[in-house]
Structures are given as C-alpha cells and as structure tokens.
C-alpha angles and dihedrals in degrees: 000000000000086000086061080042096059102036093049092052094039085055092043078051097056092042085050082053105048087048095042101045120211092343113102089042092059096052087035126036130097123264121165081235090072091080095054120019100022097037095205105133096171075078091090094062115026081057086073090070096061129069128178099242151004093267092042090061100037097055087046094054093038085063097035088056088048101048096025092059088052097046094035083060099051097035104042117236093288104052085047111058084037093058088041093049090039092050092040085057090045089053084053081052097050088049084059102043102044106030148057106295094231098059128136126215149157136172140092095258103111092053096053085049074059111045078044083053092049098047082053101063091031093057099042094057083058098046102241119145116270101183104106087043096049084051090050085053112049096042093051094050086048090060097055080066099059114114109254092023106114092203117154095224087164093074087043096061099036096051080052097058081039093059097037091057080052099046092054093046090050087048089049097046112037103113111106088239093065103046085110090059085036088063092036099054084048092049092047089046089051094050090045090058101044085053085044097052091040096056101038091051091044094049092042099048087048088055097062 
C-alpha cells in the first residue's frame, strides 16, 4: 500500500535526520522564500518528509496510517498519493499565504489535514456521520493558535482547503468517462498553486 510506503520512508527520513543533524532540514525544509530567492520549489514537498521530533513523526504517521488505510481503499494507490502530495503542497501554500514570509516549516501535517478535508466531503456525499471528525478538526486546528505552540495552523489549514478541493474533483469525476477532466482539473490545481505560492511570496518578500 502507498500509505506503508509513506510512512516507512518518512520514518528512514527521520533516522537520516537524527543521524545527520541539522543537515537534511536545511537543504529540505519549506520557507515561503523558496519560491523567490532560493528558487527551489521542490522546497514545498519534500518538506512533508521531515518533522522536528520523535513525537512529532510518530503522531503524523499514527494518523496518516489511520486516515490513509480508509481513503487508499476508496481511491486506489494512485488518487490517493496524488491527493496526499497535492494537499501536502497546499499546506506549503498556506504557509505562504497566511504567515511570516520567512517561516520555516516541515512535517506532513498539512497533507494529513488534507487527506482529513478530502474524507469529509467524501463521506458526506455518502451520508455517513461527521461529528466526531468535525470535533477532531476543529480541536486540532485550535491548537496551532495557542500561544507557544509552534504549530504551523496555517498549513493545516491550508492542506485542509487542499484535500477538500481533491476530494470534490474526485466526487465530480469519478465516472470512468471523465478520468481525462479528472487529470486535467489536478494538473490545473497544482499549477494554480505553484502561480499562487510564487506571487504571494514575491509580493510579500518585496514588501519587506
């Protein structure tokens, strides 16, 4: 399954880490001047392979094996790693468009907020009941806002906007007959927020 195969490289990442120092976060992790002065774009995923501690990873990883079972199920291999690494991007975005432009961040959070958005709206259009979910989320976004956190809510929130996106185009597409508009809609999300990340960044870094 792609969700074993995420969570086993994210954990060989965070060995490589521990053993490397500060090393791999430096030439990997996600700053909104990636987009700009450092023009390495690759930044705003490869981010989603680091975390800042042991805790840090193993609570990602514990939801991602949760959430990432149930929607690898329903998606098929492929949908799905495309909604985790297109969430995960929209997490980097949100990074961009909410905070400091100079932020640093890593983790696979964002992309599990998303994976959370897409099973929403997934699971709404199927009826099912939301209540204890709806609970989960809103209490783990309020906790990216407490002070001392440093919790990056804004790529929560961001990866969350990100899935759900997904999880709608997936809804609206999933006859057999549209797969090619299917593509098409995720290549043209990706794009848009590549070309999102890239102004907000510019016009925020000029401004400083």
């Amino acid at each position: 399954m792609v969700t074993y195969s995420i969570i086993g490289v994210t954990l060989v990442v965070y060995l490589l880490q521990f053993l490397t120092g500060s090393l791999l976060t430096n030439l990997f992790a996600f700053t909104p001047q990636a987009f700009v002065l450092s023009i390495e774009p690759w930044r705003a995923l490869t981010s989603l392979l680091l975390h800042g501690s042991i805790l840090h990873v193993l609570l990602n990883m514990y939801t991602l094996w949760l959430f990432g079972q149930l929607l690898e199920s329903m998606l098929g291999r492929w949908r799905f790693l495309a909604l985790y690494l297109i969430a995960g991007l929209a997490g980097s975005i949100g990074v961009v468009v909410f905070a400091d432009p100079f932020t640093w961040v890593l983790g696979a959070s964002g992309a599990i907020f998303g994976l959370m958005g897409a099973f929403v709206v997934i699971q709404r259009r199927l009826g099912g009941n939301l209540t204890q979910l709806y609970v989960l989320l809103a209490i783990n976004l309020a906790i990216g806002f407490l002070p001392g956190a440093n919790i990056s809510w804004q790529a929560h929130l961001g990866g969350l906007i990100g899935g759900a996106l997904v999880g709608l185009i997936y809804l609206e597409t999933r006859d057999r007959s549209r797969r090619g508009l299917q593509i098409g809609l995720l290549a043209g999300l990706v794009v848009a927020l590549f070309v999102l990340g890239f102004l907000v960044a510019r016009w925020k870094i000029g401004a400083f």
